[in-house]
C-alpha angles and dihedrals in degrees: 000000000000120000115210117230080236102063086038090056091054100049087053098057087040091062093036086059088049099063092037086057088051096055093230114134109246107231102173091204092068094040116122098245112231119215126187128227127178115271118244127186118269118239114231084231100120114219136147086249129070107236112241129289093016116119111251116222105270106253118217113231114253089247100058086047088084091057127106120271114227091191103048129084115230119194112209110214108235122191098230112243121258114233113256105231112205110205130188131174112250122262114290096242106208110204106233115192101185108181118241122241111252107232124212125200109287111238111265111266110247116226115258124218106260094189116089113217113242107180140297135241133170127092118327086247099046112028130168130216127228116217128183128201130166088337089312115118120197132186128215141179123205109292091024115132112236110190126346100288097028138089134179113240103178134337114227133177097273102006150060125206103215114186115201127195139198140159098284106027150010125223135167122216129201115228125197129230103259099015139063129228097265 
């Protein structure tokens, strides 16, 4: 059988990178030197000995026993963590009594003038007032009723005196030419 240099040259480096994987210094003087002998068949005979001329299995020195396995799994025992439990007291509850406001009846809301007041014409002793409301326009002289709550009390320049009455009072109002009374 004939080995090429070749083949030679990469077992060589193959072994060299496994030391240098290991992590083991290569020092070629205590390598276990290899040799090759010619492989027979082994007999089924069972015996302690190896019979002659079989390769016998390669033995790691005692030294290199104690190095790290690339190819084993190792399984670290780890105690398991025990939870951390965060516990705070619960919040600190203050009884308020606020004392409610005793309401009395609300006055009643008078009722405002919805017409806006848009000029007058007419004599100076007998005028009469112009109102607008929602495109509607109504005319009144003074003592007319406008609306349902409301009465004209007099007619000025720039300004109208509306009186309006309800059950429990009576009240006038001055309205402003232009504007209503809102």
């Amino acid at each position: 059988m004939r080995v090429s240099s070749l083949t030679v040259l990469v077992g060589a480096l193959a072994a060299a990178s496994g030391w240098f994987v290991r992590g083991i210094p290569f020092d070629p003087q205590t390598a276990p030197k290899l040799q090759a002998s010619p492989v027979r068949a082994v007999s089924s005979t069972s015996s302690a000995e190896p019979p002659d001329g079989v390769i016998e299995p390669l033995r790691i020195p005692a030294a290199l026993h104690g190095s790290r396995n690339l190819f084993a799994y190792v399984t670290h025992d780890v105690a398991p963590r025990q939870p951390v439990v965060l516990r705070s007291s619960p919040p600190v509850v203050a009884v308020v009594t606020v004392p409610m406001p005793v309401q009395e009846n609300p006055a009643p809301s008078r009722p405002r003038f919805p017409y806006r007041y848009i000029g007058r014409f007419g004599p100076e002793r007998n005028p009469v007032a112009a109102f607008a409301l929602d495109g509607e326009i109504v005319t009144a002289r003074p003592g007319d009723r406008i609306g349902q709550h409301f009465r004209l009390r007099s007619v000025g320049l720039e300004t109208v005196e509306v009186e309006a009455s309800t059950k429990e009072e009576n009240y006038s109002e001055r309205v402003a030419l232009g504007g209503s009374s809102r």
